[in-house]
KOLDREN-608126 format. One record per residue: x, y, z of N, C-alpha, C in turn; residue number from 1. Coordinates in Angstrom, 3 decimals, decimal comma. Atoms other than C-alpha are relative to their C-alpha. Layout:
! KOLDREN-608126
atom nx: X; ny: Y; nz: Z; cax: X; cay: Y; caz: Z; cx: X; cy: Y; cz: Z; nr: NUM .
...
END
This chain:
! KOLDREN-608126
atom nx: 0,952; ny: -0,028; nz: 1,080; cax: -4,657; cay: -3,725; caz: 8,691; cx: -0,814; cy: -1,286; cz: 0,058; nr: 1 .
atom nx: 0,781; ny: 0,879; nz: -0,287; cax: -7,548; cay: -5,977; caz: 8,505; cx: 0,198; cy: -1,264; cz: -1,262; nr: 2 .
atom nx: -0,057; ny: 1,027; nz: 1,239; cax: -7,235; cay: -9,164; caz: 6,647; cx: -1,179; cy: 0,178; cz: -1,341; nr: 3 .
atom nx: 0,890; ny: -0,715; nz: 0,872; cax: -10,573; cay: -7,659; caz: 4,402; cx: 0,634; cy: 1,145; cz: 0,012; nr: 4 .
atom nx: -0,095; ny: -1,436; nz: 0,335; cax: -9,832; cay: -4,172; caz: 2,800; cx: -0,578; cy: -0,040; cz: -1,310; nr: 5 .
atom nx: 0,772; ny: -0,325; nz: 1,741; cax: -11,830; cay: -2,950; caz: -0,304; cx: -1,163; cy: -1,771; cz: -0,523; nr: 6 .
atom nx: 0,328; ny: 1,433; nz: 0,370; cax: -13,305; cay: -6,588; caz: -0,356; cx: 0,782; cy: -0,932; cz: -0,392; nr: 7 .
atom nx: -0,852; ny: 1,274; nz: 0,894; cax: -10,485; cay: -8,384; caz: -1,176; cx: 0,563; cy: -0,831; cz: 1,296; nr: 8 .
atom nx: 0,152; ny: 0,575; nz: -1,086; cax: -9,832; cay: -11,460; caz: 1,047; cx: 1,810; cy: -0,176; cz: -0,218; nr: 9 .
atom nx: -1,459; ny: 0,400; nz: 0,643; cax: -5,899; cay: -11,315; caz: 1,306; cx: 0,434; cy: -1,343; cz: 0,880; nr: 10 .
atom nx: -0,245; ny: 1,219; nz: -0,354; cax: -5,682; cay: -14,784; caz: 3,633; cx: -0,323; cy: -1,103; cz: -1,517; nr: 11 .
atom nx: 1,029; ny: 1,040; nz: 0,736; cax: -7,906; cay: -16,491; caz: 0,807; cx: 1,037; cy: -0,034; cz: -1,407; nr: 12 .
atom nx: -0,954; ny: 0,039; nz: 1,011; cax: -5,206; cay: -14,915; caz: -1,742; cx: 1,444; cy: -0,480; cz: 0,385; nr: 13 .
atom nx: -1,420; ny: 0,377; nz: -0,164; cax: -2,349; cay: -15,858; caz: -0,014; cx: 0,221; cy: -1,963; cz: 0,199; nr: 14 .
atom nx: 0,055; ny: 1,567; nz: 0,285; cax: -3,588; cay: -19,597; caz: 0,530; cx: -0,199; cy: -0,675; cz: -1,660; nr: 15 .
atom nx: 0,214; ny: 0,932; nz: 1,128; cax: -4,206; cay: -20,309; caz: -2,903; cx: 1,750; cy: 0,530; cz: -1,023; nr: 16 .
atom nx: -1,300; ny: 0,003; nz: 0,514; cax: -0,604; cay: -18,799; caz: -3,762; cx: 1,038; cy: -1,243; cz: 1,050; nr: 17 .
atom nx: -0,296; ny: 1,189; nz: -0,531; cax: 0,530; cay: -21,116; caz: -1,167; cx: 0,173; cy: -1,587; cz: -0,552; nr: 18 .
atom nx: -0,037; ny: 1,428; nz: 0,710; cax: -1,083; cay: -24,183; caz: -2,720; cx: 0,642; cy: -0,034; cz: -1,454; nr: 19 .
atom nx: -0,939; ny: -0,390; nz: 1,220; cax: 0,374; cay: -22,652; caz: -5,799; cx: 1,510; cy: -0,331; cz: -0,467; nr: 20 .
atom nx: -1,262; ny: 0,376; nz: -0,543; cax: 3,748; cay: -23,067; caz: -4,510; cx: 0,378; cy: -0,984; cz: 0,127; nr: 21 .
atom nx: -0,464; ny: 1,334; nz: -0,765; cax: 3,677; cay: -26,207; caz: -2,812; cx: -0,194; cy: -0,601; cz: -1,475; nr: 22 .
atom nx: 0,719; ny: 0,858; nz: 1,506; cax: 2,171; cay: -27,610; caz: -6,294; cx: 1,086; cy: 0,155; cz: -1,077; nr: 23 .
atom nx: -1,346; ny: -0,346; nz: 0,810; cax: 5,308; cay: -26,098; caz: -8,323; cx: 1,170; cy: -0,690; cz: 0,532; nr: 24 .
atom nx: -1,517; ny: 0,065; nz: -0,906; cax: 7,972; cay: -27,188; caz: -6,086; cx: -0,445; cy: -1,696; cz: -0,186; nr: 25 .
atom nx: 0,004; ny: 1,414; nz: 0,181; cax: 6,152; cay: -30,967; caz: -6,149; cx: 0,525; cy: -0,410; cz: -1,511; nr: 26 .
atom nx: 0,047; ny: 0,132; nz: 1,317; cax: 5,980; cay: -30,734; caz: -9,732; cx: 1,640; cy: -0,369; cz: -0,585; nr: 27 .
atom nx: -1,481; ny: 0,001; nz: 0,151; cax: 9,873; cay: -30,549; caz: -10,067; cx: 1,009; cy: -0,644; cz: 0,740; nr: 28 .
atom nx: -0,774; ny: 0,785; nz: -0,851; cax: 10,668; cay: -32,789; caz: -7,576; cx: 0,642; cy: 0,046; cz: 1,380; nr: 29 .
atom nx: -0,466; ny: -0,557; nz: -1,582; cax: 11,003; cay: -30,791; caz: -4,207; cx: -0,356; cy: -1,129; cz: 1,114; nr: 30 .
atom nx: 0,427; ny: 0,741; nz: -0,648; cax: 11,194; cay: -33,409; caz: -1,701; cx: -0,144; cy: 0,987; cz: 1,445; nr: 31 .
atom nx: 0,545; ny: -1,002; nz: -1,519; cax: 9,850; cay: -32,481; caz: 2,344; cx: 1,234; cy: -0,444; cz: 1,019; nr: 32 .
atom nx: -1,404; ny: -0,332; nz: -0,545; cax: 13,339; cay: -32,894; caz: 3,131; cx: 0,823; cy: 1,491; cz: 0,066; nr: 33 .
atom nx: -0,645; ny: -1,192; nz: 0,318; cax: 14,246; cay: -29,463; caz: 1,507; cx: 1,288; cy: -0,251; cz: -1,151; nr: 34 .
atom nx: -0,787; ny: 0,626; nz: 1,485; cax: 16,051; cay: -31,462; caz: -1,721; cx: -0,643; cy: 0,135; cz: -0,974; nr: 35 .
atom nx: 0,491; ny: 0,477; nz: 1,149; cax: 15,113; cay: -32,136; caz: -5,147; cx: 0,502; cy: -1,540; cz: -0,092; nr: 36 .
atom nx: 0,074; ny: 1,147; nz: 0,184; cax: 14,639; cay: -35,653; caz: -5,868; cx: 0,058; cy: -0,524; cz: -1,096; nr: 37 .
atom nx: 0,209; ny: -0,016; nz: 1,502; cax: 15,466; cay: -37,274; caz: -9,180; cx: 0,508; cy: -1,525; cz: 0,002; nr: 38 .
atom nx: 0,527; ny: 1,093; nz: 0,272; cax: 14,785; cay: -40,032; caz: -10,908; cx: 1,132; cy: -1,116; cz: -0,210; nr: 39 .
atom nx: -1,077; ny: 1,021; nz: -0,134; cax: 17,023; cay: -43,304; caz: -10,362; cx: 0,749; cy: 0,007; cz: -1,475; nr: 40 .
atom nx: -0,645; ny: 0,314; nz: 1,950; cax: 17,554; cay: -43,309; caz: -14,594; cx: 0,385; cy: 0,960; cz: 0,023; nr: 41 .
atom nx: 0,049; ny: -1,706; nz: 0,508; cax: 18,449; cay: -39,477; caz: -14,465; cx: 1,708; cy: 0,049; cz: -0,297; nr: 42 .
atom nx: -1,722; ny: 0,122; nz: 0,286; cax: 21,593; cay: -39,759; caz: -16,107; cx: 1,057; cy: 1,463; cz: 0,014; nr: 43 .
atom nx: -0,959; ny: -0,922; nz: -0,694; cax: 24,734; cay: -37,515; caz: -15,335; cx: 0,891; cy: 0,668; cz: -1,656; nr: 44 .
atom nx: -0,874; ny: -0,447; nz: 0,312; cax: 25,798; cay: -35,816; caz: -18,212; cx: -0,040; cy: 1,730; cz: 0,038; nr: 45 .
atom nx: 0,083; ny: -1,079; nz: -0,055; cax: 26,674; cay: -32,151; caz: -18,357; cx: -1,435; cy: 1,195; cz: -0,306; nr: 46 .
atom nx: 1,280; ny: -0,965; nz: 0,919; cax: 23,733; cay: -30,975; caz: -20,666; cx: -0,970; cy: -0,317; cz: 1,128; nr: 47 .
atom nx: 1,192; ny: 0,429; nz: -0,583; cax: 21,234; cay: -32,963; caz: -17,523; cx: 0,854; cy: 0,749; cz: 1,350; nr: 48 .
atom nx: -0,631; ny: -1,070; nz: -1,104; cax: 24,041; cay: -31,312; caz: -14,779; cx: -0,522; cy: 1,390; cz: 0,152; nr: 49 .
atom nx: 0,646; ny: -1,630; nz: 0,248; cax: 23,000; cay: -27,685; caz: -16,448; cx: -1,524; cy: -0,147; cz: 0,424; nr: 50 .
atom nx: 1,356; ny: 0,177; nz: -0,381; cax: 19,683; cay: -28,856; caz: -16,308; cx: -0,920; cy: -0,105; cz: 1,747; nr: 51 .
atom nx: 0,348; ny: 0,696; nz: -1,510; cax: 19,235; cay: -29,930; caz: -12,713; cx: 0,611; cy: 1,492; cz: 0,643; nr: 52 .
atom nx: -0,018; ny: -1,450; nz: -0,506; cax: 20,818; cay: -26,389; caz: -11,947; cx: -0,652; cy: 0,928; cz: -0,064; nr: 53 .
atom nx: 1,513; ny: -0,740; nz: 0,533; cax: 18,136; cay: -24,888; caz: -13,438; cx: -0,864; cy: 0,163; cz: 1,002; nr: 54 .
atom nx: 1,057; ny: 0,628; nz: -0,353; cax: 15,730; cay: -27,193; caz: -11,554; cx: 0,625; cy: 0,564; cz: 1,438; nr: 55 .
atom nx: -0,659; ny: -0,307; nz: -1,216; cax: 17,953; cay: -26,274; caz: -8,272; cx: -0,721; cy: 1,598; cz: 0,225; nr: 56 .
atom nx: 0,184; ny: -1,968; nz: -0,200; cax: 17,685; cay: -22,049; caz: -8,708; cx: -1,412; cy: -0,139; cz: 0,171; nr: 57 .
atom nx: 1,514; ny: 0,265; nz: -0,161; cax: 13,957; cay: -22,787; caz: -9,555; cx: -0,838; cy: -0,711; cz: 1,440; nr: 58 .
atom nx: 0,605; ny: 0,447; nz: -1,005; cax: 13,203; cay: -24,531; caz: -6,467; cx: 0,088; cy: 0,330; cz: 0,595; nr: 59 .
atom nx: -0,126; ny: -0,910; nz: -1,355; cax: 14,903; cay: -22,268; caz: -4,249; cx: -0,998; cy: 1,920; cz: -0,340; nr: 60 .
atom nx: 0,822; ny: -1,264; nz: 0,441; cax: 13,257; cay: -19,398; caz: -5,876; cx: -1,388; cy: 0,138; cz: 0,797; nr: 61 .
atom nx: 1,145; ny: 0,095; nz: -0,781; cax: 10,077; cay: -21,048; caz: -4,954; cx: -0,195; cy: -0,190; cz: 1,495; nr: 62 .
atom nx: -0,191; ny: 0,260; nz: -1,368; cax: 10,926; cay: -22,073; caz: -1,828; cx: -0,111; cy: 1,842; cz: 0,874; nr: 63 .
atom nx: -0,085; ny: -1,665; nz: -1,083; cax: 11,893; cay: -18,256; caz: -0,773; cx: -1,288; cy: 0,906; cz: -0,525; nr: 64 .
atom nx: 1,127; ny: -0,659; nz: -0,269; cax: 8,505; cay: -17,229; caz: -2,279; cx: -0,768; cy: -0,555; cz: 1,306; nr: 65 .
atom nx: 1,359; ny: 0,611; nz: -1,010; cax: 6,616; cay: -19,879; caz: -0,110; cx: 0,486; cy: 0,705; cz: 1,496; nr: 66 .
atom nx: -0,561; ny: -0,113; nz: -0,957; cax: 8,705; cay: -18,683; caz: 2,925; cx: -0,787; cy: 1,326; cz: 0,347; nr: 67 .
atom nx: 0,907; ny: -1,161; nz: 0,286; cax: 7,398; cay: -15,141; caz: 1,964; cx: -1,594; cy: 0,384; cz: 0,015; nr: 68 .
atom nx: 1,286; ny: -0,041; nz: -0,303; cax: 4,077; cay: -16,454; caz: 2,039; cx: -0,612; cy: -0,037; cz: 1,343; nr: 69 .
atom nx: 0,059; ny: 0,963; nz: -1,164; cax: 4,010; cay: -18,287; caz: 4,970; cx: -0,436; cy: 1,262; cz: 1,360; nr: 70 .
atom nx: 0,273; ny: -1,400; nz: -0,964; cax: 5,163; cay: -14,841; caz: 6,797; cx: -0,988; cy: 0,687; cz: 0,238; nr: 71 .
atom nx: 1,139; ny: -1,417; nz: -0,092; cax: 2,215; cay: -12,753; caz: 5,839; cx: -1,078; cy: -1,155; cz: 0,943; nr: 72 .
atom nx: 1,213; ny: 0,526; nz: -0,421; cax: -0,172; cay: -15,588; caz: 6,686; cx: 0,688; cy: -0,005; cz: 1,657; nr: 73 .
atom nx: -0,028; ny: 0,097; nz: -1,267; cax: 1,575; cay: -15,993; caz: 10,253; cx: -0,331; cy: 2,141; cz: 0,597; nr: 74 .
atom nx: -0,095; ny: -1,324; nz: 0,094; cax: 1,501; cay: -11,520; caz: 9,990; cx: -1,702; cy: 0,075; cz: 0,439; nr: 75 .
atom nx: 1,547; ny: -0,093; nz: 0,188; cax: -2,631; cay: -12,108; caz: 9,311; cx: -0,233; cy: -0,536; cz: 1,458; nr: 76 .
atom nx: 0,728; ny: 0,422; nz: -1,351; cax: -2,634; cay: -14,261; caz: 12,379; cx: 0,045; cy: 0,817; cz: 1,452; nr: 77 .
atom nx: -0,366; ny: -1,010; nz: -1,416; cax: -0,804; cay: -11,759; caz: 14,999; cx: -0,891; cy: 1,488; cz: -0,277; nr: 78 .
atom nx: 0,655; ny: -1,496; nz: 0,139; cax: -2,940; cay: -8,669; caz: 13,403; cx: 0,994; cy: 0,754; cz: -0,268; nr: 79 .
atom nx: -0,637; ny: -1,287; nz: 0,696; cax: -0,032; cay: -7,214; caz: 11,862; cx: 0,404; cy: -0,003; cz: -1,401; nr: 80 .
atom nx: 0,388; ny: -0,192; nz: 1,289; cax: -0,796; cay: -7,726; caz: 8,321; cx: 0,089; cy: 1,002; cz: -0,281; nr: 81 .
atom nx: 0,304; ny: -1,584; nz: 0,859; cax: -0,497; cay: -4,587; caz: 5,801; cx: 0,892; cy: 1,189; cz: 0,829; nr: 82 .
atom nx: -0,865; ny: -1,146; nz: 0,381; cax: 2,391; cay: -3,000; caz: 7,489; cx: 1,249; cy: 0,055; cz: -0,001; nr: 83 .
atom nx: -1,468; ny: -0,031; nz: 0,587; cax: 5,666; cay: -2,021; caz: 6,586; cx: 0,462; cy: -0,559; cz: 0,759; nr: 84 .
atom nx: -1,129; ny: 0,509; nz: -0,848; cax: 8,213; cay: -4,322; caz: 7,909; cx: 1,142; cy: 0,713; cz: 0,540; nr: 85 .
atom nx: -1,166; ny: -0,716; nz: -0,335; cax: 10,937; cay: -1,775; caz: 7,818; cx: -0,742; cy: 1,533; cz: 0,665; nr: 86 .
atom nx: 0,221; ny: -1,323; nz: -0,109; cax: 8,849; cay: 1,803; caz: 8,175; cx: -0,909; cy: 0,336; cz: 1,469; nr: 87 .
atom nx: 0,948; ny: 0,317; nz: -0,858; cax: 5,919; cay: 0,601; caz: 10,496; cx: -1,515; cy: 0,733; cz: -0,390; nr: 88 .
atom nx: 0,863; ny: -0,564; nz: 0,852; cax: 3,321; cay: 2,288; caz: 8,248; cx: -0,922; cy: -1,155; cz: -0,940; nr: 89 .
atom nx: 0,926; ny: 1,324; nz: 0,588; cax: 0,481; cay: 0,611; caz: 6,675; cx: 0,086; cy: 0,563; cz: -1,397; nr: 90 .
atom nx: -0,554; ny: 0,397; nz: 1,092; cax: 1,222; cay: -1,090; caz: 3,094; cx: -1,342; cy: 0,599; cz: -1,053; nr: 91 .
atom nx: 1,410; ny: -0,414; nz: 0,686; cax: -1,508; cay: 0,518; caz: 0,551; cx: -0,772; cy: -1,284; cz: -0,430; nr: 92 .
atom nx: 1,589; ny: 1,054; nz: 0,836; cax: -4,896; cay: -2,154; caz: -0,563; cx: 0,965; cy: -0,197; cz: -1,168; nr: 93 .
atom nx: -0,564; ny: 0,218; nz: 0,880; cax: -3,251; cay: -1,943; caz: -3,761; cx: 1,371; cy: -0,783; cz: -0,554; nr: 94 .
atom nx: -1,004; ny: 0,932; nz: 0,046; cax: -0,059; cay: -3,272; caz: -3,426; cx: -0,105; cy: -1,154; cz: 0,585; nr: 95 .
atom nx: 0,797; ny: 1,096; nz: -0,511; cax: -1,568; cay: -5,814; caz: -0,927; cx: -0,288; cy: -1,183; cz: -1,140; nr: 96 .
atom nx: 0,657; ny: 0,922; nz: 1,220; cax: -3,532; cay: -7,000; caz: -4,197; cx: 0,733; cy: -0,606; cz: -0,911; nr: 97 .
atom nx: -0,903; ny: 0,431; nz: 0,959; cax: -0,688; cay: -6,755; caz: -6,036; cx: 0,505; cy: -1,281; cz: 0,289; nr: 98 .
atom nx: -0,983; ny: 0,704; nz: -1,077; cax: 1,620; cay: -8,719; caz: -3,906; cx: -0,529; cy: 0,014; cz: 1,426; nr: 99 .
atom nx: 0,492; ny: 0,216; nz: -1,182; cax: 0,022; cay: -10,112; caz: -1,198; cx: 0,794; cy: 0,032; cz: 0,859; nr: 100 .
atom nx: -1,448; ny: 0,334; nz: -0,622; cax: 3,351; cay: -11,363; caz: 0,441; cx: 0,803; cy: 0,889; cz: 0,736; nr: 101 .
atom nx: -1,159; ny: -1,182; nz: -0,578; cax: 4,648; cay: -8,292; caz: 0,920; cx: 0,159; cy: 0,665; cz: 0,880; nr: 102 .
atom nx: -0,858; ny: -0,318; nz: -1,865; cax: 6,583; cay: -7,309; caz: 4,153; cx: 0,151; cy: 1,575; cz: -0,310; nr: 103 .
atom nx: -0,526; ny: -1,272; nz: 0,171; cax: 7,450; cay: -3,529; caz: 2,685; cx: -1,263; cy: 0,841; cz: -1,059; nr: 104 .
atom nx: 0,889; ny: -0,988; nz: 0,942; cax: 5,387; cay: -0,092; caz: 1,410; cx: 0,763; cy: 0,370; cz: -1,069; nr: 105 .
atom nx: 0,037; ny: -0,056; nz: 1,271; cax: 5,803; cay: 0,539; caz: -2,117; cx: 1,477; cy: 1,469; cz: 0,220; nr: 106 .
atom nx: -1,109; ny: -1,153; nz: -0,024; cax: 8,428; cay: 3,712; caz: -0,796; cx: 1,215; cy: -0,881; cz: 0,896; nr: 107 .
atom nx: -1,367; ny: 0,576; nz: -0,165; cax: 10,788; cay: 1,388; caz: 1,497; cx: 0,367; cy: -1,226; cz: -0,914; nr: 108 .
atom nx: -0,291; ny: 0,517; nz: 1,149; cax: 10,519; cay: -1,203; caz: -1,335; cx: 0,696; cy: 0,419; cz: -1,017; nr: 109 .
atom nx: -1,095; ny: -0,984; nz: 1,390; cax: 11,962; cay: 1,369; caz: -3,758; cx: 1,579; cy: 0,402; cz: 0,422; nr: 110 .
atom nx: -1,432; ny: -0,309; nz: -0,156; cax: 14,834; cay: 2,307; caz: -1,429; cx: 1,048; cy: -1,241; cz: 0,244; nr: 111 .
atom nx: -0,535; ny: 1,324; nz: -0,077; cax: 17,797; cay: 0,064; caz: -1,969; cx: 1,170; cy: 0,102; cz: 0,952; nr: 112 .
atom nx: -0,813; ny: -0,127; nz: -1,767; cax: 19,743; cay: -0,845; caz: 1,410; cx: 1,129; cy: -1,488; cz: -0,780; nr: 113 .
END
């Protein structure tokens, strides 16, 4: 599928979810180690323990979107953008728009393996 369909530029949407990403993950302290980084005063008690687990799930969350991103944009570069990862069928414009990211068509997305 062509990186244009219907007019919508899905490189142009997937870089600004990108910078999206990277910008969340700084925000919270993701260092370019693949850590969270926290602040020399960040004191240790349980209620800032829960907290920092939080900040943990949240960063890997983002992390396995950006990873997700990353794919399609290397997908856009080989020309195999827009199709199913599992079926080999191309992903509809629509879900594209939806979810740029996405490796699967809206029918092997639904089935659960």
């Amino acid at each position: 599928m062509a990186n244009e369909a219907a007019g919508v530029d899905y490189r142009a949407l997937l870089e600004e979810e990108r910078a999206s990403l990277v910008r969340q993950l700084q925000e919270i302290g993701f260092g370019e180690d693949g850590t969270l980084t926290y602040d020399a005063n960040f004191a240790d008690s349980s209620q800032v323990t829960a907290e920092r687990g939080e900040a943990e799930a949240l960063a890997a969350q983002l992390q396995e979107s950006l990873e997700h991103v990353e794919a399609a944009l290397r997908k856009i570069e080989l020309g195999t953008y827009g199709t199913c990862a599992r079926c080999g069928k191309p992903i509809s414009s629509a879900r594209l728009e939806a979810q740029p990211a996405t490796a699967l068509c809206i029918e092997c997305a639904s089935v659960r393996r």
